[in-house]
MARFI-182533 format. One line per 10 residues: their letters; for each residue x, z, y of C-alpha. Coordinates in Angstrom, 3 decimals, decimal comma. Example, Ala and Ser with C-alpha at 12.3 -4.5 7.8 and 13.67 -1.06 7.14 Angstrom:
<nodes>
as) 12,300/7,800/-4,500  13,670/7,140/-1,060
</nodes>
This chain:
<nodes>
xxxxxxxxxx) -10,256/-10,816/-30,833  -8,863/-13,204/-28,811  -7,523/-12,047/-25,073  -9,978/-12,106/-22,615  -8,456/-14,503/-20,080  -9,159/-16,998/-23,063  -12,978/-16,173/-23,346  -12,880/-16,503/-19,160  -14,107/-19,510/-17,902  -11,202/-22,090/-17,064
xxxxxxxxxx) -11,930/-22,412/-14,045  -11,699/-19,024/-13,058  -8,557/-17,499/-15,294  -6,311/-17,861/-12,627  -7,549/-17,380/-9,286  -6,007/-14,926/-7,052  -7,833/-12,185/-4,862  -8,425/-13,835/-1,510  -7,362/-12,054/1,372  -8,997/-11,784/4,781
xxxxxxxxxx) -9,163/-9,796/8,016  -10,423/-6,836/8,691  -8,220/-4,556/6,188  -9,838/-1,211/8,079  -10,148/0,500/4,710  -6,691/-0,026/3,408  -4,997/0,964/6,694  -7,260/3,791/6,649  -5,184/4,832/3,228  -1,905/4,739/4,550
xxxxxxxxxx) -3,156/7,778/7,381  -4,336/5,631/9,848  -7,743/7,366/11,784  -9,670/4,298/11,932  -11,732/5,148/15,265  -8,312/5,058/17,018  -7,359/1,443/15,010  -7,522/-1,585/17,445  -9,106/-4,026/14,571  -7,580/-7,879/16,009
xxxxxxxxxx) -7,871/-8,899/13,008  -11,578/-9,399/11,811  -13,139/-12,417/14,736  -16,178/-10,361/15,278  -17,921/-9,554/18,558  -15,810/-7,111/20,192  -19,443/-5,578/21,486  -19,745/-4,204/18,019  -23,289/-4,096/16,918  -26,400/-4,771/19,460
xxxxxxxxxx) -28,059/-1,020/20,545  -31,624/-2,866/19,747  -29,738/-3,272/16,170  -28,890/-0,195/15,639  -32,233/1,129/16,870  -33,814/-0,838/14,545  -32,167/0,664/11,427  -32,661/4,506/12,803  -36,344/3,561/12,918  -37,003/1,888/9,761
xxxxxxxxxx) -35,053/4,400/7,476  -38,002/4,963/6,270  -38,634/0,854/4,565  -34,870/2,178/2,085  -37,788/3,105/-0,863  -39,073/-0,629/-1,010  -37,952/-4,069/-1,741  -37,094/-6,176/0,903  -39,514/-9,235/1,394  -38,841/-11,287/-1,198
xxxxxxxxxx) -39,042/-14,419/1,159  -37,788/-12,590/4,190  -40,412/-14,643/6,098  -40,213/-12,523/9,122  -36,303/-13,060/9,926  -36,522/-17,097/8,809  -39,485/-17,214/11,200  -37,488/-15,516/14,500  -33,974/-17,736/13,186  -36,316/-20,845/13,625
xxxxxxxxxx) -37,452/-19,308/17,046  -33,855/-19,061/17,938  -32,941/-22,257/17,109  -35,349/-24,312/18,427  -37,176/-26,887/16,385  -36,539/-25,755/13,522  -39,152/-24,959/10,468  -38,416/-21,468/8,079  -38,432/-23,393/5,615  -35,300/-25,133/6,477
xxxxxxxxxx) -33,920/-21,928/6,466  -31,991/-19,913/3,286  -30,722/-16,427/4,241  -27,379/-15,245/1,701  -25,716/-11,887/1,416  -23,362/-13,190/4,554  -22,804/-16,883/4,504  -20,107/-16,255/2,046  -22,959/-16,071/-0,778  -24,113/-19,748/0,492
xxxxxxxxxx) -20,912/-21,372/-0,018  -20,978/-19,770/-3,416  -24,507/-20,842/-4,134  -23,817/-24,359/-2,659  -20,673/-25,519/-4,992  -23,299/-23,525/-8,287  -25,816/-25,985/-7,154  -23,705/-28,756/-6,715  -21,000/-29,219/-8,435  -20,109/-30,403/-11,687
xxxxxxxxxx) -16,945/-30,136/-13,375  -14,001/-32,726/-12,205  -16,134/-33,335/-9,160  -13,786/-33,651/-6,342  -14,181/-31,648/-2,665  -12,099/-32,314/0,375  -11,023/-29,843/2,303  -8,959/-29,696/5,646  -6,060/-27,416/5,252  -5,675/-24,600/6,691
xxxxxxxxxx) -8,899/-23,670/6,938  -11,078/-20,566/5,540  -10,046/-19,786/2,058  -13,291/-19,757/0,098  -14,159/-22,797/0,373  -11,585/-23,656/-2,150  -12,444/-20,646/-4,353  -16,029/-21,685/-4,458  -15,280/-25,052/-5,496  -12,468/-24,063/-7,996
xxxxxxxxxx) -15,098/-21,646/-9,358  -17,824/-24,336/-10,081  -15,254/-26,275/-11,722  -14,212/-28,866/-9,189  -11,113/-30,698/-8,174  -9,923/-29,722/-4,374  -7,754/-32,544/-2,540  -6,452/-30,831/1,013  -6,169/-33,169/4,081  -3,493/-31,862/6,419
xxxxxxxxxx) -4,663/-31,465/9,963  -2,306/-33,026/12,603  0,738/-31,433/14,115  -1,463/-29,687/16,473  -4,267/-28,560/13,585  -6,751/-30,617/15,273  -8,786/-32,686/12,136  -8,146/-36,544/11,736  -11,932/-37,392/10,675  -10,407/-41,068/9,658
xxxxxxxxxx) -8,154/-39,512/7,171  -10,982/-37,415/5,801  -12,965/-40,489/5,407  -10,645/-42,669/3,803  -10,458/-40,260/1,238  -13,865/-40,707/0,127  -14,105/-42,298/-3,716  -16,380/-41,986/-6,277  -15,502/-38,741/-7,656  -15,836/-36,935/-3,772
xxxxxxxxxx) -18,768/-34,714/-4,229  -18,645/-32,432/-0,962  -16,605/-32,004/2,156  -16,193/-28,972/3,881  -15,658/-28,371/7,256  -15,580/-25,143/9,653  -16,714/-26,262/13,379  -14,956/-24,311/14,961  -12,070/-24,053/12,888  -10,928/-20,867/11,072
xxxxxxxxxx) -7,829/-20,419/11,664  -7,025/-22,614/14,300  -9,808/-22,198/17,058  -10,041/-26,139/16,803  -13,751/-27,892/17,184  -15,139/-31,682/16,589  -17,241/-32,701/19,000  -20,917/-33,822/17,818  -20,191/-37,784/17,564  -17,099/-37,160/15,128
xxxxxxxxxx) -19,233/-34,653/12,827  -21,838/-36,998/13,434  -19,817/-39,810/12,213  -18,730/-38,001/8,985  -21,750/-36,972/8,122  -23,644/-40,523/8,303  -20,983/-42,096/6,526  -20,966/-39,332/3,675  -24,417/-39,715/3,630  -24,091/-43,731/2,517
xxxxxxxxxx) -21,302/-42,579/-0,296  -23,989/-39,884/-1,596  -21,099/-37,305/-0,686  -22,886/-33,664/0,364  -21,351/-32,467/3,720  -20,865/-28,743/4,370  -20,654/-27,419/7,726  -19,548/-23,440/8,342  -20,481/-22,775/12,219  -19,970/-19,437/11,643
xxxxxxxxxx) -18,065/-19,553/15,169  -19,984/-22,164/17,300  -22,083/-19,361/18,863  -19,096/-18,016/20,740  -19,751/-21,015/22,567  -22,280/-20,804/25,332  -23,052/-24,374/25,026  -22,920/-24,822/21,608  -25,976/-26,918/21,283  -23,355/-29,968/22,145
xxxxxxxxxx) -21,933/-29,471/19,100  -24,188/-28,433/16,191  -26,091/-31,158/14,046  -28,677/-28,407/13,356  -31,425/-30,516/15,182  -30,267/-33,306/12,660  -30,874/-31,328/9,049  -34,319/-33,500/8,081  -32,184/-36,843/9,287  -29,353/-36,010/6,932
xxxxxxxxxx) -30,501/-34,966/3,459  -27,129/-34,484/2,811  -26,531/-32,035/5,192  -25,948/-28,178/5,005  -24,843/-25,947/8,056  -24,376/-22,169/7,324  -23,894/-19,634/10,204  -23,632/-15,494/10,134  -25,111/-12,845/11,587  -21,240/-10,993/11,090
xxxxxxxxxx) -19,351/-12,623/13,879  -21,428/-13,229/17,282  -24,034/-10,388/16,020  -20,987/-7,861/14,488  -23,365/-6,644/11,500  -20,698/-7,457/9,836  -20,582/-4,269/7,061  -24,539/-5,721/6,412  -23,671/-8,779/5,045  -26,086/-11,517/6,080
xxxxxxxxxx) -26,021/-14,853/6,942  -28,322/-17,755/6,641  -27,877/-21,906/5,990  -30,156/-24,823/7,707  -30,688/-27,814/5,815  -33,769/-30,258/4,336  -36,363/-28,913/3,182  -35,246/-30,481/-0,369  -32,064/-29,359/-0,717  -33,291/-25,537/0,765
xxxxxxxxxx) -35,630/-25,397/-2,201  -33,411/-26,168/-4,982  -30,787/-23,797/-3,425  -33,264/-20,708/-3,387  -34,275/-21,366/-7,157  -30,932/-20,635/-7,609  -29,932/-17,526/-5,937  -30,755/-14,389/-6,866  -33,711/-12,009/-6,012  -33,352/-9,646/-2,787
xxxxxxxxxx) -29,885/-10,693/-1,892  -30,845/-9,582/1,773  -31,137/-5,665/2,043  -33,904/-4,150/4,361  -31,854/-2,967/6,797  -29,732/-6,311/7,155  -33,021/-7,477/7,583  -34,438/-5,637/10,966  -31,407/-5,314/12,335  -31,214/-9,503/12,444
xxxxxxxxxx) -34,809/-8,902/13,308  -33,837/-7,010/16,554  -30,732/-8,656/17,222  -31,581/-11,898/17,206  -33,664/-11,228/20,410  -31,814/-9,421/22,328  -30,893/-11,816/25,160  -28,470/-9,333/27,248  -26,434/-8,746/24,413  -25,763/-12,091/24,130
xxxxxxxxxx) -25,389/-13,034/27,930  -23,184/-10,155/27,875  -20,842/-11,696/25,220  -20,713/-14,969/26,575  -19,429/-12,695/30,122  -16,691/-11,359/27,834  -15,708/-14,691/26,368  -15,434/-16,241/29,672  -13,111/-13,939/31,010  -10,997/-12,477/28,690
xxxxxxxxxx) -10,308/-15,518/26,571  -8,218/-17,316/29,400  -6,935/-13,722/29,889  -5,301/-13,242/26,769  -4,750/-16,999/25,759  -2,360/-16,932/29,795  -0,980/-13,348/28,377  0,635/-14,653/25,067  2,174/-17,815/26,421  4,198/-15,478/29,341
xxxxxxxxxx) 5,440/-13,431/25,906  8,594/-14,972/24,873  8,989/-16,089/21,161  4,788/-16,736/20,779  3,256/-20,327/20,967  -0,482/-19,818/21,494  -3,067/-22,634/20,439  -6,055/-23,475/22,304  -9,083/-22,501/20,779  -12,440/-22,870/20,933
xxxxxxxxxx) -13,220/-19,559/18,869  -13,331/-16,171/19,487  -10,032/-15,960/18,094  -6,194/-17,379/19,117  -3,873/-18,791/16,199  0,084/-17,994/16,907  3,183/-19,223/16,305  5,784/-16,792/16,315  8,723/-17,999/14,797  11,013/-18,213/18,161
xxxxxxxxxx) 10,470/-14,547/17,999  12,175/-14,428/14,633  9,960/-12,262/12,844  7,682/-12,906/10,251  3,746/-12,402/10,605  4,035/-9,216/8,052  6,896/-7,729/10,126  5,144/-8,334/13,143  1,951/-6,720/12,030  3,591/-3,479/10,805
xxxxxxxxxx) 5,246/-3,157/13,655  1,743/-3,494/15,636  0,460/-0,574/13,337  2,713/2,101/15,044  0,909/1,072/17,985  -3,013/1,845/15,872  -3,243/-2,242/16,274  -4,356/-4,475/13,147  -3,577/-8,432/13,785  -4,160/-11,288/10,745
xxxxxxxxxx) -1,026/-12,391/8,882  -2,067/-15,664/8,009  0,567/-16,566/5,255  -2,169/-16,797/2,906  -3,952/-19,523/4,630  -2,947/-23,022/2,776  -1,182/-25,464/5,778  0,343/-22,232/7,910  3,704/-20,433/6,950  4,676/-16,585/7,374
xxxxxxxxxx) 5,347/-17,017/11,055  2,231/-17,264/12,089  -0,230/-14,509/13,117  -4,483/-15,068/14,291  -5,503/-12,262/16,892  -9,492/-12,384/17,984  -10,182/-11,610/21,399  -11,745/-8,305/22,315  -12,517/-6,579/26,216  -9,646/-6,119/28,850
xxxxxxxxxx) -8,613/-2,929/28,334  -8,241/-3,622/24,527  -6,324/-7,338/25,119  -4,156/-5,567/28,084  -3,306/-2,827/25,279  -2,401/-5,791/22,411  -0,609/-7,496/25,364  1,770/-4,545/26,335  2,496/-3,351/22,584  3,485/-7,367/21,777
xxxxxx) 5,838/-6,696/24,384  7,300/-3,560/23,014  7,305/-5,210/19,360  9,522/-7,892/20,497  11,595/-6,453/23,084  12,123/-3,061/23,320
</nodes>
């Protein structure tokens, strides 16, 4: 019998595990008591999960003995509520948006197509498209990460099948404003090239409406815009997520997923979370304040270069500190505090670090054990 990375697909024989915030679980291994770990790492609502959520899945315990709507017609109906203009069936909901970028590059892609992809950026894009069989060519962001749409464009040619691009950016907090995505998108559109936007972040903006083409789905048939219940909402362990496009291009993705990929209790806790306005006024309080707070805290910290972001999360440059992410991040452990080495993330080196932003007490704690880290 031959071995089986030779009956593997090519595509697929020699991808690596893809690593990403949140390692809870593994530091929970080494002794850790995870109630006490301060979790910087994972760029999810530092709320945690809505009460009305929660709620939600106390009461409908009872729903675990049934299949979920196949159709989930209730949640697509209250996602097109909350976005405004907006029909259900413009709507796909995915096992977190992670299964739509998977189920995008299935549908799309055909082997030797080509995908650009700014760099860094998040990682699966490039393991979705490497797993579909196509070709990825990186454009480097400037010196300050922010995205050169020109470049991205003149790399358009006949073999470009999709561009990705994560509004805000993951890692770098960086954003393009509406008339640059705009621009990308209408031009992609003329080359037949599919344009793939991850706003996975844009809610932690309270005036994110400036900056989504959501409204602009039915213009653009070439068009698809995922976002994720895990980050503003923090149902993270629940995995779901849903994508916005044409009604075209939402059809042929559903024939192509599989059946139930939303569980039941995913399901009403969206269901209650997506109304609950406090919550959400609430978080936009918490961004307001404590984003300048910690963003103002780093730069006084000798050795770290904070970037500006736009996220709910601050990329850092720590090499004047003359440690590497890794060290850095152990060192934060004796202190219960998990951060993101971002080695891993094509475009950044092992001096960098991402940290997401979490209440005052919390950011005053990170804040104090940097300190102690570097300097004591």
């Amino acid at each position: 019998m031959k071995s089986l990375i030779e009956l593997a697909q090519p595509e697929v024989r020699f991808l690596k595990p893809c690593i990403h915030g949140g390692e809870v679980w593994e530091v929970v291994k080494e002794d850790f008591n995870r109630f006490k770990i301060l979790d910087f790492s994972a760029n999810v609502n530092p709320l945690g999960p809505s009460p009305l959520a929660l709620n939600a899945i106390k009461e409908n315990l009872w729903r675990i003995p049934y299949y979920p709507d196949l159709n989930a017609t209730q949640l697509k109906l209250a996602i097109s509520n909350y976005i405004g203009n907006i029909e259900p069936e413009n709507i796909i909901l995915g096992n977190g948006s992670t299964e739509l970028i998977y189920l995008f590059t299935d549908v799309f892609l055909k082997r030797g197509n080509e995908v650009l992809i700014p760099q860094p950026t998040f990682s699966e894009y490039e393991r979705a498209s490497l797993k579909s069989g196509g070709r990825v060519k990186f454009i480097k962001t400037n010196n300050d990460f922010t995205i050169d749409i020109n470049k991205i464009l003149s790399e358009i040619n006949s073999k470009t099948k999709i561009i990705f691009l994560c509004n805000p950016n993951n890692p770098t907090g960086k954003i393009l404003s509406k008339k640059e995505m705009e621009k990308i998108v209408n031009e992609a559109y003329d080359k037949n090239v599919l344009v793939f936007i991850d706003e996975d972040f844009i809610e932690f903006i309270p005036n994110c409406e400036s900056y989504t083409l959501i409204k602009m789905v039915n213009q653009f048939s070439n068009l698809f815009i995922i976002r994720s219940f895990t980050k503003i909402f923090a149902l993270t362990g629940l995995r779901i997520g849903y994508g916005i496009a044409c009604k075209e291009m939402i059809k042929l993705i559903s024939n192509f997923k599989i059946p139930w990929n939303i569980n039941i209790l995913a399901e009403v806790a969206a269901l209650a979370t997506i109304s609950d306005n406090q919550y959400l006024k609430k978080t936009y309080e918490i961004m307001k304040s404590e984003k300048p707070y910690l963003y103002k805290g780093l730069k006084r910290i000798h050795g770290l270069k904070p970037y500006p972001t736009y996220a709910n999360f601050i990329l850092i440059d720590i090499r004047e500190a003359e440690l590497t992410g890794s060290e850095l991040k152990k060192r934060l452990l004796n202190y219960n505090i998990l951060i993101r080495d971002c080695k891993s993330f094509k475009g950044l080196d092992e001096y960098y670090i991402r940290v997401s932003i979490r209440t005052r007490d919390e950011n005053k704690f990170l804040l104090e054990s940097l300190r102690k880290c570097l300097y004591e």
